[in-house]
N, CA, C and O atoms as CSV, one atom per row, in Angstrom:
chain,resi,resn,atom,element,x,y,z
A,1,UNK,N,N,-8.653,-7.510,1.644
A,1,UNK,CA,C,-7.679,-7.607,2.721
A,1,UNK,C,C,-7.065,-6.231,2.966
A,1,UNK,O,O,-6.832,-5.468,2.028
A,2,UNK,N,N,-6.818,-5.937,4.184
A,2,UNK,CA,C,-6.285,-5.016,4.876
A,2,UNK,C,C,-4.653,-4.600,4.855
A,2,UNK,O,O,-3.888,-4.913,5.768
A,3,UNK,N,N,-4.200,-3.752,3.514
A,3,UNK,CA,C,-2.331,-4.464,3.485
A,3,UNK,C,C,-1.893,-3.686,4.471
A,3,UNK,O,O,-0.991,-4.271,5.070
A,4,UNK,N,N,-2.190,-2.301,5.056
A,4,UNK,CA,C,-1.650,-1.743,6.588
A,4,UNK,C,C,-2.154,-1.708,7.388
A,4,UNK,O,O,-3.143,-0.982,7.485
A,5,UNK,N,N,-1.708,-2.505,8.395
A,5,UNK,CA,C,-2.213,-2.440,9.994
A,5,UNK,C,C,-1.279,-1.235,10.814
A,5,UNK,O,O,-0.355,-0.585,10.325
A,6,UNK,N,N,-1.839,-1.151,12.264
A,6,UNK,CA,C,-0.792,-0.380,13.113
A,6,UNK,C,C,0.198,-1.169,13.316
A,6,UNK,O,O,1.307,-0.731,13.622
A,7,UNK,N,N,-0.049,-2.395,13.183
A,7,UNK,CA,C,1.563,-3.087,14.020
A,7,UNK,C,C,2.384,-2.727,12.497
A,7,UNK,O,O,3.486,-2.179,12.515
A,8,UNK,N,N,1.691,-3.112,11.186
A,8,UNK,CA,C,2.996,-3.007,10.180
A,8,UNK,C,C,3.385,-1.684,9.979
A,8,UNK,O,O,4.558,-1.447,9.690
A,9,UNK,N,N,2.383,-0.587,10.115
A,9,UNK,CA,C,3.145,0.639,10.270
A,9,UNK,C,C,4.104,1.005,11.142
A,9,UNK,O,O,5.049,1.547,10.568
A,10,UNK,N,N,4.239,0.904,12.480
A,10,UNK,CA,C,4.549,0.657,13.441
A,10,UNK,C,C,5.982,0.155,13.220
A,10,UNK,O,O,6.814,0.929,13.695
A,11,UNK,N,N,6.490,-0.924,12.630
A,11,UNK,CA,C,7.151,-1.642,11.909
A,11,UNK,C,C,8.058,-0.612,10.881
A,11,UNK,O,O,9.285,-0.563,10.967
A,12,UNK,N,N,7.578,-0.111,10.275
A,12,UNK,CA,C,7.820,0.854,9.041
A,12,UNK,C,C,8.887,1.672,9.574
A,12,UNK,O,O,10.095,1.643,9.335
A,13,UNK,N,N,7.926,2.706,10.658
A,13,UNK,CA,C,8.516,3.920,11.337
A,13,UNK,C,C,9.211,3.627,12.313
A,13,UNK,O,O,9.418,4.522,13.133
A,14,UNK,N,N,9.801,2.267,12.543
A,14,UNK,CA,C,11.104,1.765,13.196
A,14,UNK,C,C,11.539,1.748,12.864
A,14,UNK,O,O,12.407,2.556,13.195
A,15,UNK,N,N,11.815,1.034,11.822
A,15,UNK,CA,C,13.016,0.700,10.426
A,15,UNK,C,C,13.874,2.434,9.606
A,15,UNK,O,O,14.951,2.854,9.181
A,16,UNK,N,N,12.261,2.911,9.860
A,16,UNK,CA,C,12.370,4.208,8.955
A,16,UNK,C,C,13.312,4.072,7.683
A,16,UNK,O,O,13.767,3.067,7.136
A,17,UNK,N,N,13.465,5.583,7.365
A,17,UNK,CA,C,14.404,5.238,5.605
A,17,UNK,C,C,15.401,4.492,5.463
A,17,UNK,O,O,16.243,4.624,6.351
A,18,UNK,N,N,15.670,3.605,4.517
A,18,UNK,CA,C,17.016,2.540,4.247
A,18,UNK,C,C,17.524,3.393,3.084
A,18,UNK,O,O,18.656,2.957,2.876
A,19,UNK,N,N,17.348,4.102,2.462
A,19,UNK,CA,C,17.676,5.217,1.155
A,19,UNK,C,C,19.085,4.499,1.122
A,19,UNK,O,O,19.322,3.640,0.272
A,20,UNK,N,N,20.116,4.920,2.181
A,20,UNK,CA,C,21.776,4.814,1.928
A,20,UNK,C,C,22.086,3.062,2.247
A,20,UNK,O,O,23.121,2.543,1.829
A,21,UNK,N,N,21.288,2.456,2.849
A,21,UNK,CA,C,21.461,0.577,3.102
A,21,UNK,C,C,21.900,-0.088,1.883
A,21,UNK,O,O,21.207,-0.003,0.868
A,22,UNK,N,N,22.720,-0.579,1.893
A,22,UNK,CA,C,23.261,-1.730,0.966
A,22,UNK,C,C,22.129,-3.219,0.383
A,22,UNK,O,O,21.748,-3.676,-0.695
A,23,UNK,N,N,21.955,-3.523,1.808
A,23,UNK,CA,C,20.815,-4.156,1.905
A,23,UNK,C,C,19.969,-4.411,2.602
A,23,UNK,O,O,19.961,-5.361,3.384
A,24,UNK,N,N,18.763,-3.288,2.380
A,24,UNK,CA,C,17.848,-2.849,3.298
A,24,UNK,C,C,17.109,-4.323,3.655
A,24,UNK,O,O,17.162,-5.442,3.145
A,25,UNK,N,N,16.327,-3.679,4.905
A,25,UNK,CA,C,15.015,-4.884,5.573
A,25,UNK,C,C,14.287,-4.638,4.882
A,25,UNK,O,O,14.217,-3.513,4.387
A,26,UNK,N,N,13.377,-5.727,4.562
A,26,UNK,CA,C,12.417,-5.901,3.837
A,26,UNK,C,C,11.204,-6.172,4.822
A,26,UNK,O,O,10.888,-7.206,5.410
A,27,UNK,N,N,10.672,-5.011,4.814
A,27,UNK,CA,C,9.068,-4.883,6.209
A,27,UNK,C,C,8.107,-6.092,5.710
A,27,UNK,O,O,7.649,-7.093,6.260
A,28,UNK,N,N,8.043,-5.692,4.786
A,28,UNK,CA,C,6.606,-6.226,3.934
A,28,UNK,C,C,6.340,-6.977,3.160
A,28,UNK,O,O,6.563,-6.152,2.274
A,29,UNK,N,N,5.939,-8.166,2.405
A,29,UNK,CA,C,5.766,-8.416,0.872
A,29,UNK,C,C,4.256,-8.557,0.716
A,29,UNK,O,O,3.461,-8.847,1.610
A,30,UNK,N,N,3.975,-8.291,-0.642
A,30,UNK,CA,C,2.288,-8.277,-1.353
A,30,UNK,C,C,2.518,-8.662,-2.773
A,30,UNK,O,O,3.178,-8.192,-3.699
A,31,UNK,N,N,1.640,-9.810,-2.589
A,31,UNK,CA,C,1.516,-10.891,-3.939
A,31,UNK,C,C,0.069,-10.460,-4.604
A,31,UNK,O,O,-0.812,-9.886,-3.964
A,32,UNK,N,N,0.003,-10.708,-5.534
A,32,UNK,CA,C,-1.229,-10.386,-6.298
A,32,UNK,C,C,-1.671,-12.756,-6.430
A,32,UNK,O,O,-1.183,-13.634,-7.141
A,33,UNK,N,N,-2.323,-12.770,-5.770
A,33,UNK,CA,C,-2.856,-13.938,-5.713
A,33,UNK,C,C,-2.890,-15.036,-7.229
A,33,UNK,O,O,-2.260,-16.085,-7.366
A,34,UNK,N,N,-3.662,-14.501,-8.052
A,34,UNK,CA,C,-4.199,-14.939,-8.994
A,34,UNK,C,C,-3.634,-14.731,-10.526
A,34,UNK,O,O,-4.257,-15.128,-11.510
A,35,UNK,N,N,-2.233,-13.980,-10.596
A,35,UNK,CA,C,-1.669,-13.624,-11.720
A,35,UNK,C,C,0.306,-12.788,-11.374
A,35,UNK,O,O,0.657,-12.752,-10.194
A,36,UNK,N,N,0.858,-12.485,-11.972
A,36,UNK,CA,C,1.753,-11.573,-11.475
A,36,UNK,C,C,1.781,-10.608,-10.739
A,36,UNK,O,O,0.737,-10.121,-10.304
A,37,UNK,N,N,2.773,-10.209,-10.494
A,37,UNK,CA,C,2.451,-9.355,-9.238
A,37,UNK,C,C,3.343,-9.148,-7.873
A,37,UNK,O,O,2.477,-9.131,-6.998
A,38,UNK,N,N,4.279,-9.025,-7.400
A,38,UNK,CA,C,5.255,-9.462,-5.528
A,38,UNK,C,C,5.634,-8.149,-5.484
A,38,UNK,O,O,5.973,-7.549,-6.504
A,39,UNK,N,N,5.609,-7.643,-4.398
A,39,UNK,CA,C,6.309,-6.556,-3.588
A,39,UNK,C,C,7.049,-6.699,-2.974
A,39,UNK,O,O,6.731,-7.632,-2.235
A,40,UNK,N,N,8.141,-6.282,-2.702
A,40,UNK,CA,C,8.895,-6.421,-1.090
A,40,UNK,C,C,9.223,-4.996,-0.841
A,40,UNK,O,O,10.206,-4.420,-1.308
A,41,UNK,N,N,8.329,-4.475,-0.072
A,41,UNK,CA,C,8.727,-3.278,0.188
A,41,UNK,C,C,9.379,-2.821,1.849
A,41,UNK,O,O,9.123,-3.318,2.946
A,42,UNK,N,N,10.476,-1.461,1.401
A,42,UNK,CA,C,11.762,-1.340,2.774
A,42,UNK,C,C,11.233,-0.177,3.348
A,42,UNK,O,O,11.545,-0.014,4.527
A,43,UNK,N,N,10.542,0.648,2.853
A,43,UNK,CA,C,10.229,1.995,3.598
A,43,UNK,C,C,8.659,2.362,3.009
A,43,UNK,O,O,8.191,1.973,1.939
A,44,UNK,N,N,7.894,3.347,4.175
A,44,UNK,CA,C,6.750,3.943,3.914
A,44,UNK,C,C,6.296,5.110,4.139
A,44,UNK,O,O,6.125,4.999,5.353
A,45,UNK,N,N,6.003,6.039,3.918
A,45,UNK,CA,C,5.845,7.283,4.076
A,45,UNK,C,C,4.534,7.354,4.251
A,45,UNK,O,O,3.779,7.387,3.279
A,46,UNK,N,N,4.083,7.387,5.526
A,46,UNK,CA,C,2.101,7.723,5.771
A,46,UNK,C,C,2.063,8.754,5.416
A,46,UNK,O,O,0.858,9.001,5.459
A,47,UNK,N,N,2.794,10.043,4.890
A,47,UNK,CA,C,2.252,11.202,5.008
A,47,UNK,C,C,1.498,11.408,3.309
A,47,UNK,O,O,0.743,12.307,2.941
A,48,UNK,N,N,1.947,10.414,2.638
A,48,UNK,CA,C,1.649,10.388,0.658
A,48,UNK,C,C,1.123,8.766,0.830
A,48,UNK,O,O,0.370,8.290,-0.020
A,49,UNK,N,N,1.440,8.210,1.639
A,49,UNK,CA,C,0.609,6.830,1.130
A,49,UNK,C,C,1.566,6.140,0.106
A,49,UNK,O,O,1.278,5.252,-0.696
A,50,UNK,N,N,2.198,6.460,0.215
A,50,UNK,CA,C,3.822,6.027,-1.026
A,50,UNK,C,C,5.128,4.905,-0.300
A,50,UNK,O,O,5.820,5.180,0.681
A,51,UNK,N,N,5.184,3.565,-1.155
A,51,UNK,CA,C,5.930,2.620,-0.361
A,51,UNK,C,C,7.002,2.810,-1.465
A,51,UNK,O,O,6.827,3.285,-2.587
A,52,UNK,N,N,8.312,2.273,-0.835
A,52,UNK,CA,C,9.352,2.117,-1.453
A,52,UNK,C,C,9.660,1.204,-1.106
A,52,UNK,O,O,9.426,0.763,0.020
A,53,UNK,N,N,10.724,0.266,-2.615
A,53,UNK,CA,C,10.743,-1.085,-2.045
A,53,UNK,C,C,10.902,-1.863,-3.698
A,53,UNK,O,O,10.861,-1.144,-4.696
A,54,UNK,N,N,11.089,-3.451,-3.826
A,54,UNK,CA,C,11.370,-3.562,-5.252
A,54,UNK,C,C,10.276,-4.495,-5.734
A,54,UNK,O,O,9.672,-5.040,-4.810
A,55,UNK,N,N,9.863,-4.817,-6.988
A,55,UNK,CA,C,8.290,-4.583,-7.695
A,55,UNK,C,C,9.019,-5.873,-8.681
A,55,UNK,O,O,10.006,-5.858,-9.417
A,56,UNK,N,N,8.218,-6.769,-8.384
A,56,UNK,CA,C,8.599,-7.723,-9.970
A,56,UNK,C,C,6.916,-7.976,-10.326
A,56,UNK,O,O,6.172,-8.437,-9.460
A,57,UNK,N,N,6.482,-7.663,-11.524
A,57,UNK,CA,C,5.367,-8.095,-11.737
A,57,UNK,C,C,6.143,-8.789,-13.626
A,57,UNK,O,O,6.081,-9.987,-13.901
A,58,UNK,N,N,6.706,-7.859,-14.504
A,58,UNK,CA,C,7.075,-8.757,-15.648
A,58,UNK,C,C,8.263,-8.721,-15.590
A,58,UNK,O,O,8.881,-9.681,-16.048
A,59,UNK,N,N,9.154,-7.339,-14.871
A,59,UNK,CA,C,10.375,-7.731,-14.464
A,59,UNK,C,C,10.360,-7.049,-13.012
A,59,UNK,O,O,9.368,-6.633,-12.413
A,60,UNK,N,N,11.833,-7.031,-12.546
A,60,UNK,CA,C,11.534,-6.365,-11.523
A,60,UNK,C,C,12.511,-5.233,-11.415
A,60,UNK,O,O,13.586,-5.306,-12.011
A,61,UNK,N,N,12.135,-3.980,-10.540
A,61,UNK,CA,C,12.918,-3.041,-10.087
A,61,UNK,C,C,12.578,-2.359,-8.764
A,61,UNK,O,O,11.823,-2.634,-7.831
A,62,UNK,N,N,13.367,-1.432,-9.019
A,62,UNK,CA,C,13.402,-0.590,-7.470
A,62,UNK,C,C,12.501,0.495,-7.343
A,62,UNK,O,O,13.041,1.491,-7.824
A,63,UNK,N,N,11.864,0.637,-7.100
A,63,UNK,CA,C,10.474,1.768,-6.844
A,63,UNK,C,C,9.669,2.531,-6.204
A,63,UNK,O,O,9.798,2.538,-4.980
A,64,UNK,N,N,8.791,3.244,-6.714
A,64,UNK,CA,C,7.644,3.377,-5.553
A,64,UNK,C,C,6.151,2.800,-6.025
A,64,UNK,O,O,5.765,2.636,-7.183
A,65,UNK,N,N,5.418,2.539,-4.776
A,65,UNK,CA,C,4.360,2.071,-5.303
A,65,UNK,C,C,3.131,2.617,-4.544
A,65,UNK,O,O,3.315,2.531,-3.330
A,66,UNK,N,N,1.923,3.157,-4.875
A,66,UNK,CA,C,0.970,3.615,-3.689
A,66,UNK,C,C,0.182,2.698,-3.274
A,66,UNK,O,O,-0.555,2.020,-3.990
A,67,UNK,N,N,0.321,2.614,-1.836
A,67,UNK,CA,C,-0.914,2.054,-0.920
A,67,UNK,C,C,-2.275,2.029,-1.627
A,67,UNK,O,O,-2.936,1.027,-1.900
A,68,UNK,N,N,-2.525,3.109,-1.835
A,68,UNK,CA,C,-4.069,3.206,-2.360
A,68,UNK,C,C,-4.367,2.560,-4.063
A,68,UNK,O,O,-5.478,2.171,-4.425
A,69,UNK,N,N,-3.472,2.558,-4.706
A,69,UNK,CA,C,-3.356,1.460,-5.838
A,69,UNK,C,C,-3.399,0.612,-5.639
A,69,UNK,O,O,-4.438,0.011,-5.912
A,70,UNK,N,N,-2.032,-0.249,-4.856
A,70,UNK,CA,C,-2.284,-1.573,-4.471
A,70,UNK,C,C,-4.044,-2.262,-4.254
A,70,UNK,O,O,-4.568,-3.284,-4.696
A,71,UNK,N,N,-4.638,-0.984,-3.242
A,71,UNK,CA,C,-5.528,-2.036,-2.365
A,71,UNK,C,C,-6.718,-1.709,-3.121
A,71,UNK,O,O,-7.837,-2.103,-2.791
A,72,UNK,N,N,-6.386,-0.702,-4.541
A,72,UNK,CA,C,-7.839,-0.613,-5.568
A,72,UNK,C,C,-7.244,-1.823,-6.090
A,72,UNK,O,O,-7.382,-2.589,-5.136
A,73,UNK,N,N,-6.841,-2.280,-6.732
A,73,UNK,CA,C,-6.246,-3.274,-7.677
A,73,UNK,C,C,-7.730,-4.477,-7.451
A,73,UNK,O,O,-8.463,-4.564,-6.467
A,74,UNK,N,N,-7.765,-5.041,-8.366
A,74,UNK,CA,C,-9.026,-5.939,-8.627
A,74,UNK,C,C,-8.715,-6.732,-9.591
A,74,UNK,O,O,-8.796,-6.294,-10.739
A,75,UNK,N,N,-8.370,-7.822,-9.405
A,75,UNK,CA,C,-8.434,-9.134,-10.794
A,75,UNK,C,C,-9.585,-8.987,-11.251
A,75,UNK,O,O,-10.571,-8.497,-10.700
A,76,UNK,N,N,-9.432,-9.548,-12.595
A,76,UNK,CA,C,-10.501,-9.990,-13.554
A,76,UNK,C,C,-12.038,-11.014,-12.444
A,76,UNK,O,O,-13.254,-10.926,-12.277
A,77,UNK,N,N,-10.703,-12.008,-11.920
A,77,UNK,CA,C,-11.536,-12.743,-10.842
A,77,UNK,C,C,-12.084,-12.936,-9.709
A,77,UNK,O,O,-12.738,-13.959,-9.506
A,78,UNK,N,N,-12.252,-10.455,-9.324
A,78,UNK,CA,C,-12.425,-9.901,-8.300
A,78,UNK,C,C,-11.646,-9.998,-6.670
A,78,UNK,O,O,-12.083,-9.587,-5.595
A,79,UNK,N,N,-10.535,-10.598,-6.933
A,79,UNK,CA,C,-9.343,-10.492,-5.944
A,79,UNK,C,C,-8.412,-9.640,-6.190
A,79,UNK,O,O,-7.820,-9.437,-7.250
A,80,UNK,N,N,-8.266,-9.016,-4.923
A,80,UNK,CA,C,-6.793,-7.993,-4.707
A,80,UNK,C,C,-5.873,-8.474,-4.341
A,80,UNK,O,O,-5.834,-9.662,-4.020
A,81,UNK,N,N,-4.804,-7.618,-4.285
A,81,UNK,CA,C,-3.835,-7.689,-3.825
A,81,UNK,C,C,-3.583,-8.308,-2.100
A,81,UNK,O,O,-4.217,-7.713,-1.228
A,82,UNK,N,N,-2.950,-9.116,-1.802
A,82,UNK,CA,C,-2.790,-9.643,-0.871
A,82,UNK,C,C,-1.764,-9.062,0.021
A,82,UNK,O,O,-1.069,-8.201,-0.517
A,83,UNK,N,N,-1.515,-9.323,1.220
A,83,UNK,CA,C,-0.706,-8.968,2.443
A,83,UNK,C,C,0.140,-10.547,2.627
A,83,UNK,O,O,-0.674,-11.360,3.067
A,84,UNK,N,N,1.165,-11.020,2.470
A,84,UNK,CA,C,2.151,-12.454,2.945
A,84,UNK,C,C,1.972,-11.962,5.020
A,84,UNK,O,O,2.534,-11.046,5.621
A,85,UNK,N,N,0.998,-13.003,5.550
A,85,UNK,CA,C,0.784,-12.666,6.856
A,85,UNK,C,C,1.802,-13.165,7.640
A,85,UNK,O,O,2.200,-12.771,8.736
A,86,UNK,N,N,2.249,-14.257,6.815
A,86,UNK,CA,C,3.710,-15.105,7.257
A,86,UNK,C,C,4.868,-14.288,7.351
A,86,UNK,O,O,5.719,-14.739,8.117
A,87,UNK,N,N,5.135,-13.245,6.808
A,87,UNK,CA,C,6.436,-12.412,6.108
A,87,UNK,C,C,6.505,-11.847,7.709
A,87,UNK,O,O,5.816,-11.127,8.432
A,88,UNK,N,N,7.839,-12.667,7.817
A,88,UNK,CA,C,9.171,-11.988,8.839
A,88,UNK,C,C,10.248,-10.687,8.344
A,88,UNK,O,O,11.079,-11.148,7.561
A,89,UNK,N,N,10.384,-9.692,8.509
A,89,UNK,CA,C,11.204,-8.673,7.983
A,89,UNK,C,C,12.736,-9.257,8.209
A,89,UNK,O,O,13.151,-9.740,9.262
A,90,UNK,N,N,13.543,-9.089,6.877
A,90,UNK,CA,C,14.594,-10.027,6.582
A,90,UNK,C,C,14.985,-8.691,5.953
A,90,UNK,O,O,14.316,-7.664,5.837
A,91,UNK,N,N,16.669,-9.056,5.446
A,91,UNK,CA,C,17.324,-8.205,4.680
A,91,UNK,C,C,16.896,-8.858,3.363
A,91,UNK,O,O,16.590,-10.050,3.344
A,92,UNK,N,N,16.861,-7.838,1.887
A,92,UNK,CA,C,16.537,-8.269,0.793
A,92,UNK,C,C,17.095,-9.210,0.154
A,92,UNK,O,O,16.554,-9.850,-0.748
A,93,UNK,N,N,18.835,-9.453,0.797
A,93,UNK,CA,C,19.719,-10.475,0.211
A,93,UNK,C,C,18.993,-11.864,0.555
A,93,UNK,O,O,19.275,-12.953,0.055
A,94,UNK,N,N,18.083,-11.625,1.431
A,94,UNK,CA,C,17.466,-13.174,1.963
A,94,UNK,C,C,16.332,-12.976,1.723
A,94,UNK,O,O,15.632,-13.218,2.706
A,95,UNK,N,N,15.873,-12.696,1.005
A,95,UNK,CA,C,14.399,-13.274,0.108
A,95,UNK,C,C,14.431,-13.775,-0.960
A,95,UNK,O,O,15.195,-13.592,-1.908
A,96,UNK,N,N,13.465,-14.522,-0.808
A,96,UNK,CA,C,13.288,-15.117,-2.728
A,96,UNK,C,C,12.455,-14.546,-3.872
A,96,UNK,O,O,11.296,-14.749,-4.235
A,97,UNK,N,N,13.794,-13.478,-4.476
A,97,UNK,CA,C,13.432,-12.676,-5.447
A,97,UNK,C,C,13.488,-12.837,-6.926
A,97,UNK,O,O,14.595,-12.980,-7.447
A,98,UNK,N,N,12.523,-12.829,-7.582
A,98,UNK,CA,C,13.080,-12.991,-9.044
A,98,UNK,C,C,13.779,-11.579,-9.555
A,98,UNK,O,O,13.186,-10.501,-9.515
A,99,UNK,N,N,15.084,-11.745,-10.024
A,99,UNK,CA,C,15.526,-10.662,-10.281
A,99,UNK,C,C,15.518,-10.128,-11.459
A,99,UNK,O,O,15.995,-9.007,-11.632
């Protein structure tokens, strides 16, 4: 699966940096299908391929994560990382996060 399109970039470089937001929009989320794994990421930088945004796979925090990791990523049971095609951009206070 394809996790950036033009419309979600597009998306990105509207929003642009939330750095100083209390509680940023959340553009994006990416689940790892088949094991741990959720993203919700608030900002993207095309120029490094570098998302920012918060990461729960055994716990969670605030981070960066690369595009090009994500979409190498490969289960045991040859599935990647997924794109949520459903995901409406919300503030982070309104998602369902494990914290």
């Amino acid at each position: 699966m394809k996790l950036m399109t033009k419309e979600l970039l597009a998306q990105f470089k509207k929003i642009g940096s939330q750095e100083d937001v209390k509680d940023p929009i959340v553009v994006a989320h990416f689940f790892n299908p088949v094991g741990a794994g959720d993203w919700w990421m608030t900002s993207f930088d095309s120029d490094d391929g570098i998302f920012f945004g918060f990461a729960h796979i055994l716990e969670g925090e605030w981070g960066s994560s690369s595009l090009e990791e994500l979409e190498s990523y490969k289960s045991p049971m040859g599935l990647g990382i997924e794109r949520d095609l459903h995901w409406e951009p919300k503030p982070f206070s309104k998602c369902d996060v494990k914290k």
